[in-house]
ZAKE-318679 format. One record per residue: residue in three letters; chain; x, y, z of N, C-alpha, C in turn. Coordinates in pm, 1 decimal. Example, Ala and Ser with C-alpha at 12.3 -4.5 7.8 and 13.67 -1.06 7.14 Angstrom:
2
R    r  c     neast    nnorth       nup    caeast   canorth      caup     ceast    cnorth       cup
R  ALA  A    1319.0    -569.0     780.0    1230.0    -450.0     780.0    1320.0    -330.0     780.0
R  SER  A    1285.0    -225.0     708.0    1367.0    -106.0     714.0    1290.0       3.0     787.0
***
This chain:
200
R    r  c     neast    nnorth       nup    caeast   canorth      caup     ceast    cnorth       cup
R  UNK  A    4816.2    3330.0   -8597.6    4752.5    3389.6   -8479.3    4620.6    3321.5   -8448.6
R  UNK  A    4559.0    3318.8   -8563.8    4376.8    3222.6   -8520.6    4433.7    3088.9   -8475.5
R  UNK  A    4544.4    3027.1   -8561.4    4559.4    2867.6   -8491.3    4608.8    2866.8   -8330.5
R  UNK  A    4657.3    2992.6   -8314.7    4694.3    3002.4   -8177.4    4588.4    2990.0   -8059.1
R  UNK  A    4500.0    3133.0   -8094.0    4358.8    3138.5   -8026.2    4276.8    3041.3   -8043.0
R  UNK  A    4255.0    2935.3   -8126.8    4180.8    2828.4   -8159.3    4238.6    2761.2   -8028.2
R  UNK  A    4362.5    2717.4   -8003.5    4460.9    2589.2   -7965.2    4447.4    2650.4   -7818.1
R  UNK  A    4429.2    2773.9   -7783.3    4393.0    2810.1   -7634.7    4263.6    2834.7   -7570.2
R  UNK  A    4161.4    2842.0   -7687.4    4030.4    2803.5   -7694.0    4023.5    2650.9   -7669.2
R  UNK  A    4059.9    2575.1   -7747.4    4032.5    2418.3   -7697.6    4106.3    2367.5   -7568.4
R  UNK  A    4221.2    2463.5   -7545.2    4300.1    2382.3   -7394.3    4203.5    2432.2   -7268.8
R  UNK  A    4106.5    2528.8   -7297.4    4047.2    2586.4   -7160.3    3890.2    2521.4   -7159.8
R  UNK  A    3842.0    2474.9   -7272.7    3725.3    2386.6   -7296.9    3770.7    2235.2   -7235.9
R  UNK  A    3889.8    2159.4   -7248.5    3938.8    2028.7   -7206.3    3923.4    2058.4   -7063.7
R  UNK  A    3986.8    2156.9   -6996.3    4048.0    2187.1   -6873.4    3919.4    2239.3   -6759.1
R  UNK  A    3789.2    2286.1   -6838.9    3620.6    2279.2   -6824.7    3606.2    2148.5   -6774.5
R  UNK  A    3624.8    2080.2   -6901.2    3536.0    1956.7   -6880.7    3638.7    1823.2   -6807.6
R  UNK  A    3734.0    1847.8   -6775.7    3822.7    1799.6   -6694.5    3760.0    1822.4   -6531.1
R  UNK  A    3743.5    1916.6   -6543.7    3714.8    1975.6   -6392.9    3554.6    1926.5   -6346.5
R  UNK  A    3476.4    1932.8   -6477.1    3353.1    1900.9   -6423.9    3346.1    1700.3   -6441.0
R  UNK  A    3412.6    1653.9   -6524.6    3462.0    1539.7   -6450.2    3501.2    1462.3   -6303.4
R  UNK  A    3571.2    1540.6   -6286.4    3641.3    1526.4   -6104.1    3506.9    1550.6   -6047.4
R  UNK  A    3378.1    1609.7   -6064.9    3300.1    1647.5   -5944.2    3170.5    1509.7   -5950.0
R  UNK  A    3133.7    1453.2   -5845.0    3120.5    1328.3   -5808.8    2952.8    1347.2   -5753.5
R  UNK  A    2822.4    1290.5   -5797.2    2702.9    1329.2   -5729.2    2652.0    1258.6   -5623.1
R  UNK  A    2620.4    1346.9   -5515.2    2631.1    1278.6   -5422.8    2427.6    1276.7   -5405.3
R  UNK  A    2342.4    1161.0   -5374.3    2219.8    1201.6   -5378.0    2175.0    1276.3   -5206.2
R  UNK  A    2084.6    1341.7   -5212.1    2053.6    1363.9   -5101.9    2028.7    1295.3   -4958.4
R  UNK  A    2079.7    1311.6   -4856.9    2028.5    1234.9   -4723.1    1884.7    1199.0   -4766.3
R  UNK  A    1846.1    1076.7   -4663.1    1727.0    1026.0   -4667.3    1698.5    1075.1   -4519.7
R  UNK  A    1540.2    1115.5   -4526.8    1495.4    1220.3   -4420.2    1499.2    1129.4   -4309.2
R  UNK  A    1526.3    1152.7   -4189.6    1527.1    1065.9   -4022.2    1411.3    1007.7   -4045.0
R  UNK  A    1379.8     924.6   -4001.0    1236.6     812.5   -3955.2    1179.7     897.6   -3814.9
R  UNK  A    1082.2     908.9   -3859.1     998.5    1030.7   -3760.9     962.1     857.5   -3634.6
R  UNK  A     988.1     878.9   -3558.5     948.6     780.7   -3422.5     845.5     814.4   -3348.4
R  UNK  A     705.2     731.2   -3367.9     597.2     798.7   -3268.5     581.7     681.9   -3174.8
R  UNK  A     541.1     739.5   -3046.3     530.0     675.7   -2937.3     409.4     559.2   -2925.9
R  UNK  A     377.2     450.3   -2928.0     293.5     360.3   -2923.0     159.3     389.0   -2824.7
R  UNK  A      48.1     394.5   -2853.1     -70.7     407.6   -2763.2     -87.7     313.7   -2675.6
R  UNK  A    -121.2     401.1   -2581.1    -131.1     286.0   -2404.4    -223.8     199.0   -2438.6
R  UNK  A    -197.2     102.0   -2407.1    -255.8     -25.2   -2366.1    -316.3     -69.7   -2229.2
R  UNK  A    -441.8     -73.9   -2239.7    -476.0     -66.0   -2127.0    -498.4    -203.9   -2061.7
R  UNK  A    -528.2    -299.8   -2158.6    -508.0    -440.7   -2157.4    -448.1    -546.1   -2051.0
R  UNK  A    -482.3    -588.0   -1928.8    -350.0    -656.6   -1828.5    -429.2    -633.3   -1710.8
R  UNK  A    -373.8    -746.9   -1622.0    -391.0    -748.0   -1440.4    -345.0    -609.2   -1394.3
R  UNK  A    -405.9    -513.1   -1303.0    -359.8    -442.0   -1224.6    -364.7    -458.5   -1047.6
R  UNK  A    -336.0    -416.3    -963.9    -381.7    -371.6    -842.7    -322.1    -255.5    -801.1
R  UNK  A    -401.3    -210.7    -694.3    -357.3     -91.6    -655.5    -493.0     -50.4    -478.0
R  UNK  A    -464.9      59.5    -463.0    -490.2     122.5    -291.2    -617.4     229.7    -336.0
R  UNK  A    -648.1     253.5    -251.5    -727.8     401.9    -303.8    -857.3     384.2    -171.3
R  UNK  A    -878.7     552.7    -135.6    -904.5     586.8     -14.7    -981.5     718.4     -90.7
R  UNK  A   -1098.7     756.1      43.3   -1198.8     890.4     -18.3   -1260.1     904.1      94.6
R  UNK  A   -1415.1     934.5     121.5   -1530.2     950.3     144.2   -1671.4     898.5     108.7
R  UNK  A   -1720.9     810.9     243.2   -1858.0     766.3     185.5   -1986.3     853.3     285.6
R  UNK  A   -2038.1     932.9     186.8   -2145.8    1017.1     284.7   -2295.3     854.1     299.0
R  UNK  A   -2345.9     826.9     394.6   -2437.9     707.9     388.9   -2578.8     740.3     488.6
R  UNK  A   -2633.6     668.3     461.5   -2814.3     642.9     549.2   -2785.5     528.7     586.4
R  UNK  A   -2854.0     492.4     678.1   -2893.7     393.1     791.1   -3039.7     352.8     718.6
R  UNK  A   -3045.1     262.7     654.0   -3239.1     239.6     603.2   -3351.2     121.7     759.2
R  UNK  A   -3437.5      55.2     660.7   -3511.3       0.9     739.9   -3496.3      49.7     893.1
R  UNK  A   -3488.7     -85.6     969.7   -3516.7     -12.9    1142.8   -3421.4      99.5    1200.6
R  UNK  A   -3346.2     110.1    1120.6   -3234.1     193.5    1131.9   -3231.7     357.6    1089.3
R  UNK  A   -3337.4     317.6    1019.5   -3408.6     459.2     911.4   -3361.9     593.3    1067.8
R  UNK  A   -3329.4     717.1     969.1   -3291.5     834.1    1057.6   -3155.2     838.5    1078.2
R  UNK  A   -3043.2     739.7    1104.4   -2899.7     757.0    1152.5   -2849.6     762.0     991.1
R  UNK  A   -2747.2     847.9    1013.5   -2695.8     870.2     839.4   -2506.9     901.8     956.0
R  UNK  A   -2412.0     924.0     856.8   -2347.9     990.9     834.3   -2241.5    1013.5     761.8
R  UNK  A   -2097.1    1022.9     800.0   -1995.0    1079.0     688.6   -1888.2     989.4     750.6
R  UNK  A   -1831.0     893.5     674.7   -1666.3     837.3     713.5   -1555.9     783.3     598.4
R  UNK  A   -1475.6     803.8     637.5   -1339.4     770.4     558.1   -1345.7     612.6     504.2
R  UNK  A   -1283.0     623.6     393.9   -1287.3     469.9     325.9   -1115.0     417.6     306.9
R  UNK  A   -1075.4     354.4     327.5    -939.2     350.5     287.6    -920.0     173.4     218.1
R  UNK  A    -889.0     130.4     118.1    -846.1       8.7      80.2    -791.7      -0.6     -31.1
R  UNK  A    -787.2    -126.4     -95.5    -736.6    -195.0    -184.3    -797.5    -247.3    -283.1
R  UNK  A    -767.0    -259.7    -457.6    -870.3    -334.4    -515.9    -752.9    -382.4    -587.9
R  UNK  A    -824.0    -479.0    -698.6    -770.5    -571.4    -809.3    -864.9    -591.2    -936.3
R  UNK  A    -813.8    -613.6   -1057.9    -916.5    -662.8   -1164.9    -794.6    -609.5   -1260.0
R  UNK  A    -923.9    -674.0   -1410.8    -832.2    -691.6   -1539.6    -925.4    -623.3   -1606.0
R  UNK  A    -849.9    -510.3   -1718.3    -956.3    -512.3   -1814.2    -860.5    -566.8   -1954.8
R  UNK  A    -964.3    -515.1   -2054.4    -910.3    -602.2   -2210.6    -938.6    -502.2   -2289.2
R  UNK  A    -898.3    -460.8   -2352.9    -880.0    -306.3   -2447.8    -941.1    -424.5   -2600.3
R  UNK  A   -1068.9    -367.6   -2659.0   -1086.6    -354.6   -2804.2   -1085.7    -232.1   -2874.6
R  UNK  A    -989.7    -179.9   -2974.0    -971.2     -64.7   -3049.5    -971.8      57.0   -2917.7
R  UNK  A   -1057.4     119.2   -2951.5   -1099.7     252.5   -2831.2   -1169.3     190.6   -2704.9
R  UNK  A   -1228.9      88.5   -2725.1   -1340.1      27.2   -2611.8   -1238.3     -71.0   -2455.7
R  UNK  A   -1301.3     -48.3   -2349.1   -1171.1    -154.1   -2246.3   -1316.7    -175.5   -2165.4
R  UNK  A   -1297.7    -296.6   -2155.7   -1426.9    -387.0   -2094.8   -1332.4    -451.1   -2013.8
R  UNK  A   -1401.2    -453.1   -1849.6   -1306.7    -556.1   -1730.7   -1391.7    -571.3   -1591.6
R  UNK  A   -1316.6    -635.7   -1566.5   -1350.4    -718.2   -1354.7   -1279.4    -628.3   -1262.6
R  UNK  A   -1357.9    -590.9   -1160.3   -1281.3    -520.3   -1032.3   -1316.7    -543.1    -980.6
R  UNK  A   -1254.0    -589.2    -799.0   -1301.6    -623.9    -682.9   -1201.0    -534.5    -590.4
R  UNK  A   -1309.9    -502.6    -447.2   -1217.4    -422.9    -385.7   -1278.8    -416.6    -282.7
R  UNK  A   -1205.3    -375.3    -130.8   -1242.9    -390.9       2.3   -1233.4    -279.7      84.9
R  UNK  A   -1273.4    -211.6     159.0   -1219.6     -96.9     272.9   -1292.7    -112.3     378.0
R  UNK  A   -1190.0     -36.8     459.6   -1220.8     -44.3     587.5   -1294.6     102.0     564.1
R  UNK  A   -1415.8      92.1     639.2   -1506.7     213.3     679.1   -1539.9     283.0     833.3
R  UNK  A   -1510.6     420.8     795.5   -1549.8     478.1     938.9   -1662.0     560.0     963.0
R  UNK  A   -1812.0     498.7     880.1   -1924.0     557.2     853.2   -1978.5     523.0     994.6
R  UNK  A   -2040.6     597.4    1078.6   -2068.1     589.6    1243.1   -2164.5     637.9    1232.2
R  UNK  A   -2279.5     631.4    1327.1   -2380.9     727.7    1406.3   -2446.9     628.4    1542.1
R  UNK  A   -2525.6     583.5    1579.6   -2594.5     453.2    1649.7   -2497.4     315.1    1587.7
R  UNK  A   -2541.2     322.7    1470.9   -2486.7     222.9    1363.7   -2364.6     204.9    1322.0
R  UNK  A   -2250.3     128.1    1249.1   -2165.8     131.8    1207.3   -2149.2      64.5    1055.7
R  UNK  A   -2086.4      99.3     981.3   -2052.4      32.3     860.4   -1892.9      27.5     870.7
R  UNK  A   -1893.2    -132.6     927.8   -1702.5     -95.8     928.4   -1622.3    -174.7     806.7
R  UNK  A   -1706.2    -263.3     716.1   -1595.3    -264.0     630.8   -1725.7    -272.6     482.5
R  UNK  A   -1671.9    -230.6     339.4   -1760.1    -218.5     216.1   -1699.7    -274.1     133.2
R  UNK  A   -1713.6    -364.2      14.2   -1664.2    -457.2     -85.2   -1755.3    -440.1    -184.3
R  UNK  A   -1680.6    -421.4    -296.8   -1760.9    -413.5    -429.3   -1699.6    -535.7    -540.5
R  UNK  A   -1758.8    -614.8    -594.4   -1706.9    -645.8    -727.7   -1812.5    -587.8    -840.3
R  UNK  A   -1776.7    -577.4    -948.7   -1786.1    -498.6   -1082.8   -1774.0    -535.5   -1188.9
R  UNK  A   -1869.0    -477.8   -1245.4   -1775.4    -534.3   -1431.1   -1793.6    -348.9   -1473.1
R  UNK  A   -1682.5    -364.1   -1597.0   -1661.8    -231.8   -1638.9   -1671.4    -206.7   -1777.4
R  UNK  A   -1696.3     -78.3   -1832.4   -1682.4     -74.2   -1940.5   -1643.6     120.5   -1960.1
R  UNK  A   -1565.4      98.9   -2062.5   -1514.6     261.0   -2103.6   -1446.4     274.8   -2239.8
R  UNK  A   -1455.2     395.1   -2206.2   -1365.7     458.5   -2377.3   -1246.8     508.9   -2317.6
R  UNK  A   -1157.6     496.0   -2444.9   -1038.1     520.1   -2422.4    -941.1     615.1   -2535.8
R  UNK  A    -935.0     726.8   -2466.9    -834.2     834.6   -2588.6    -690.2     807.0   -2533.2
R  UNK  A    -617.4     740.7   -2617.4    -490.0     661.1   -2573.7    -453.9     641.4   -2407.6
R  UNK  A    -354.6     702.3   -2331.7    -346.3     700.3   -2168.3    -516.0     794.4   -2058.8
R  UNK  A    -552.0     801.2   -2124.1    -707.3     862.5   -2054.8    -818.3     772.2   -2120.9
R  UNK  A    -909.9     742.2   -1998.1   -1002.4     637.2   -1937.3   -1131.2     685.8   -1909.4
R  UNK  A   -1217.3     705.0   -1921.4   -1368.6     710.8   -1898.1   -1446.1     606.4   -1883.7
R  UNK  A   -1531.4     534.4   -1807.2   -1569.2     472.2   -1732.1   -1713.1     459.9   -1673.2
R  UNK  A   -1781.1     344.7   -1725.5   -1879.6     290.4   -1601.1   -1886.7     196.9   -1510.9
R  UNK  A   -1971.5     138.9   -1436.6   -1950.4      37.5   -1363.2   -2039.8       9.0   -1304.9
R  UNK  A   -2074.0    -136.0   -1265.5   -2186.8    -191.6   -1193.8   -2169.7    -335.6   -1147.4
R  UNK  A   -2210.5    -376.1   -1055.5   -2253.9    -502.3    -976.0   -2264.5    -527.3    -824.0
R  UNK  A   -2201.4    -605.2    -751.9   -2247.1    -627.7    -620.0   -2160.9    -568.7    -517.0
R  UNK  A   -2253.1    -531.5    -421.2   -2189.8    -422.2    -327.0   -2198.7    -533.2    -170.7
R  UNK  A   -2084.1    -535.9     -99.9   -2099.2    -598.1      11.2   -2048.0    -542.2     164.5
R  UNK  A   -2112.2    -543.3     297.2   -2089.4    -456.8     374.9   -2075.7    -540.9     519.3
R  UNK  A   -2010.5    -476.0     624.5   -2004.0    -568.7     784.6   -2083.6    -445.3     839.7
R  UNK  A   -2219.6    -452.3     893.2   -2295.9    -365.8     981.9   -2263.1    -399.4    1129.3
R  UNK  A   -2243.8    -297.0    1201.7   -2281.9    -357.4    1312.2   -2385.0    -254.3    1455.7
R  UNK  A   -2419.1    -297.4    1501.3   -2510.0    -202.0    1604.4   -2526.7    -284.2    1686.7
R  UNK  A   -2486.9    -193.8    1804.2   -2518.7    -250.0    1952.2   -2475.3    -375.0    1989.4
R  UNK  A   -2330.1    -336.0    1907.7   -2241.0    -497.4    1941.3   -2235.7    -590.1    1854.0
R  UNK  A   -2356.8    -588.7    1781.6   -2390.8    -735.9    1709.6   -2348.8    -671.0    1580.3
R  UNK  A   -2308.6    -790.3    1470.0   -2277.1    -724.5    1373.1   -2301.8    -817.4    1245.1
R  UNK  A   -2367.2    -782.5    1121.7   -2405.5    -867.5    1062.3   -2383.7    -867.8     854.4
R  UNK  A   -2310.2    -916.6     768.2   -2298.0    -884.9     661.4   -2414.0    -854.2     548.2
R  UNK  A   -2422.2    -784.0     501.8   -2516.0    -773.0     395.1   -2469.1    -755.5     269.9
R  UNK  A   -2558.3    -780.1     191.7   -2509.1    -803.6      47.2   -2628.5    -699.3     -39.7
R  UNK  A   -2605.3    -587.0    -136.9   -2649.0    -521.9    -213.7   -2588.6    -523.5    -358.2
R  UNK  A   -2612.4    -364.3    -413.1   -2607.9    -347.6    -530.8   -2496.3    -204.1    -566.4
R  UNK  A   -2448.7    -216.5    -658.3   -2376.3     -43.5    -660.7   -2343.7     -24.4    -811.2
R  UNK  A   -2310.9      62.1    -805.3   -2326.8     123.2    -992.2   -2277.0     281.8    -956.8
R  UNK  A   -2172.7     318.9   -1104.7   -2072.3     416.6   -1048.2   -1949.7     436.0   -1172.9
R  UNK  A   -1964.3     550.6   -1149.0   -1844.3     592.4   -1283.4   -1708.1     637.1   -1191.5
R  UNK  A   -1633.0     673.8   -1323.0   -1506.8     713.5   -1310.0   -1413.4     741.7   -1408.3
R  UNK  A   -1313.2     838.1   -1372.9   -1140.2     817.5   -1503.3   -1075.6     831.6   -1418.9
R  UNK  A    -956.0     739.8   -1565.4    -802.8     722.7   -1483.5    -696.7     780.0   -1608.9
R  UNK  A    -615.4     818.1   -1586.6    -533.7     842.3   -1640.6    -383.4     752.6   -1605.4
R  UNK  A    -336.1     725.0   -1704.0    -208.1     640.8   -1696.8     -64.3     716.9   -1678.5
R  UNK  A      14.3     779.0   -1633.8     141.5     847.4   -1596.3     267.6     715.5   -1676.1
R  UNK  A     225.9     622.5   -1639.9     369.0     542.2   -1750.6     290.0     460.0   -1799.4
R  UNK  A     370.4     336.7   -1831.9     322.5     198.3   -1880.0     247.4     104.2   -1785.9
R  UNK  A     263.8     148.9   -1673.6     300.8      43.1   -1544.1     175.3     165.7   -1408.6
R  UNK  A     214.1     279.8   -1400.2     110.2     357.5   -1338.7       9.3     400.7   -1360.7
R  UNK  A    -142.9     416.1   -1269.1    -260.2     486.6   -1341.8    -315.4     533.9   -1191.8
R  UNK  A    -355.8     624.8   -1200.3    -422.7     676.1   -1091.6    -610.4     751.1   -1153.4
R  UNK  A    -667.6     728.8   -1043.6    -831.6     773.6   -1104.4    -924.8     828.0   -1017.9
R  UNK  A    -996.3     842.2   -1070.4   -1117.7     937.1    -946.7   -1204.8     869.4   -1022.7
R  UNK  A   -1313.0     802.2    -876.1   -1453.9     752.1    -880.4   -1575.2     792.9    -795.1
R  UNK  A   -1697.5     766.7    -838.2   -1764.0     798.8    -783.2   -1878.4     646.5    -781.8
R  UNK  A   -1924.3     639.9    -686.9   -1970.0     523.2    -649.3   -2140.7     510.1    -538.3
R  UNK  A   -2235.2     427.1    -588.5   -2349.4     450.8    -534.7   -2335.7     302.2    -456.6
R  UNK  A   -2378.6     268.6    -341.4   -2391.7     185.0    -264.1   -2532.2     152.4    -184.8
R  UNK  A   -2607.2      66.0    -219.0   -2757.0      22.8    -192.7   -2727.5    -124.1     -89.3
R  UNK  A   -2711.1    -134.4       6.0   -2666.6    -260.5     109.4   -2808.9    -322.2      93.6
R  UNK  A   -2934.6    -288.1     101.3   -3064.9    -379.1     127.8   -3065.0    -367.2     285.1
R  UNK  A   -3180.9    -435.9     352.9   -3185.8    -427.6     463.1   -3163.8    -584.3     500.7
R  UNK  A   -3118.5    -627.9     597.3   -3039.0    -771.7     696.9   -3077.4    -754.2     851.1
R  UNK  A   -3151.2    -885.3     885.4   -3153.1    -903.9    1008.4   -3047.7    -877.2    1085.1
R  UNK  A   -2999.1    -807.5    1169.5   -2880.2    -787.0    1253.0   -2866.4    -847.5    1390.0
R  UNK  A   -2801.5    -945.9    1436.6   -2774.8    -959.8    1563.8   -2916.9   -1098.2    1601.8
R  UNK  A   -2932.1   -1116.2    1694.5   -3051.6   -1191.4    1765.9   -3145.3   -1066.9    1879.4
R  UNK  A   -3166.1    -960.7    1839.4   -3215.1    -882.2    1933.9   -3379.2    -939.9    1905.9
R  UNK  A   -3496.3    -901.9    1988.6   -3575.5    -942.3    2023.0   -3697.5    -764.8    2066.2
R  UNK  A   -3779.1    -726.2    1977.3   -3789.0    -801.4    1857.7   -3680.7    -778.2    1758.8
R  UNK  A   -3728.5    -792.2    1642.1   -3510.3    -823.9    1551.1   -3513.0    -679.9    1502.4
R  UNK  A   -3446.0    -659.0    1477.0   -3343.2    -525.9    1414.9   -3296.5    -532.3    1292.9
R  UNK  A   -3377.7    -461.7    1206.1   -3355.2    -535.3    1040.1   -3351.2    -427.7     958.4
R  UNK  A   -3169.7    -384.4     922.4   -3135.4    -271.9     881.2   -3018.6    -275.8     763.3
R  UNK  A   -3030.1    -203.4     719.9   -2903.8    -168.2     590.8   -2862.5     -25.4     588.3
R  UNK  A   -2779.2       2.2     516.4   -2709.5     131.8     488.5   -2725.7     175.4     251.6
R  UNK  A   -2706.2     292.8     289.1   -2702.8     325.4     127.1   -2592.7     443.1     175.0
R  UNK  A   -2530.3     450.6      66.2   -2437.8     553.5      91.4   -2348.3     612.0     -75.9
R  UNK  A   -2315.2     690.1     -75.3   -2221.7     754.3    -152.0   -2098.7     752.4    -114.2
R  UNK  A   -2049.8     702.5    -206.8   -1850.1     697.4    -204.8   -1753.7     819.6    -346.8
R  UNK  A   -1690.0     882.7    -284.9   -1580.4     914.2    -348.6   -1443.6     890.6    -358.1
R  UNK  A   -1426.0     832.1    -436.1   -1260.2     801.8    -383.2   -1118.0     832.2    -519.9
R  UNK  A   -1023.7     791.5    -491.9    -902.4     824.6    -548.0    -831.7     752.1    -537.0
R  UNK  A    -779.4     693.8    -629.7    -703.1     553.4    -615.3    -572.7     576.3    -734.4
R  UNK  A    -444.9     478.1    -693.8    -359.8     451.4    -767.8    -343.3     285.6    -792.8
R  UNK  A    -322.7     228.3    -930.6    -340.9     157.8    -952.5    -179.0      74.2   -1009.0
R  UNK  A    -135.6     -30.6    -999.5      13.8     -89.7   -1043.3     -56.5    -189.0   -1146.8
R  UNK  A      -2.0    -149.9   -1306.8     -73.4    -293.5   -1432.0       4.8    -321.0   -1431.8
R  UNK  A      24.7    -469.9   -1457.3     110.9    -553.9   -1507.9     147.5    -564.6   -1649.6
***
């Protein structure tokens, strides 16, 4: 009887370790590769449109005429992204509908820039030469000043950025026309504008 229970004791210990034989280890999945999105680059040629408001003065002989007109144009420039920092060139043109006696019908700025950058968002300064077509009483004459002026842009893709600026404009005063005696006037004015920009 014990050699029996022994001999069915050892067939159910084989028939154990038979079974835990057959079972095969499999190691665990390796976790997905987490994919993060690359930080904008702000780096590259852009151009783009952008239109606002320039509230302005009439200075020198002109002193007293001020008023309010629409800006509408176009600019271009590059900047160059170091780490957080984007240093660049902008130039840009509009047609102006600043009126009173006087006219300011077209304003041009070039620039150099500098800003910080929290990946697709832009903060911004800016400064250099401001250029303008005056004209009064027919005659009409270019002047050349100064302007200095912040702004941000925010980037929507790789390729889009749109921004809000604000902009100071100092024309100087310019002989205008051949009037007799001469007529020697400039404009200063404030610009706001809103622009969309296409980088390359």
């Amino acid at each position: 009887m014990n050699k029996l229970l022994l001999a069915g004791a050892a067939l159910v210990a084989l028939t154990g370790a038979a079974s835990a034989a057959d079972l095969t280890y499999e190691p665990a999945p390796a976790p997905a590769p987490v994919v993060t999105e690359a930080a904008f680059d702000w780096t590259g040629f852009y151009v783009g449109v952008h239109g606002g408001a320039l509230f302005g003065d009439f200075t020198g002989d002109l002193d007293g005429l001020s008023g309010t007109g629409g800006l509408v144009g176009a600019q271009a420039g590059y900047n160059y992204q170091i780490d957080h920092w984007v240093i660049g060139v902008e130039t840009d043109i509009a047609y102006s509908s600043l009126k009173d006696v006087a006219e300011l019908q077209w304003l041009g700025k070039t620039t150099a820039r500098a800003g910080y950058a929290w990946d697709n968002f832009l903060l911004y300064a800016k400064g250099g030469v401001a250029y303008g077509d005056l004209k009064y009483a027919d005659e009409s004459q270019w002047a050349v000043g100064w302007t200095a002026g912040a702004g941000v842009e925010y980037a929507f893709t790789k390729n889009l950025t749109a921004r809000l600026e604000y902009d100071y404009v100092d024309l100087g005063n310019k002989d205008i026309g051949n009037f007799d005696p001469v007529v020697n006037g400039g404009a200063t004015g404030h610009a706001i504008t809103a622009g969309l920009n296409f980088k390359f």
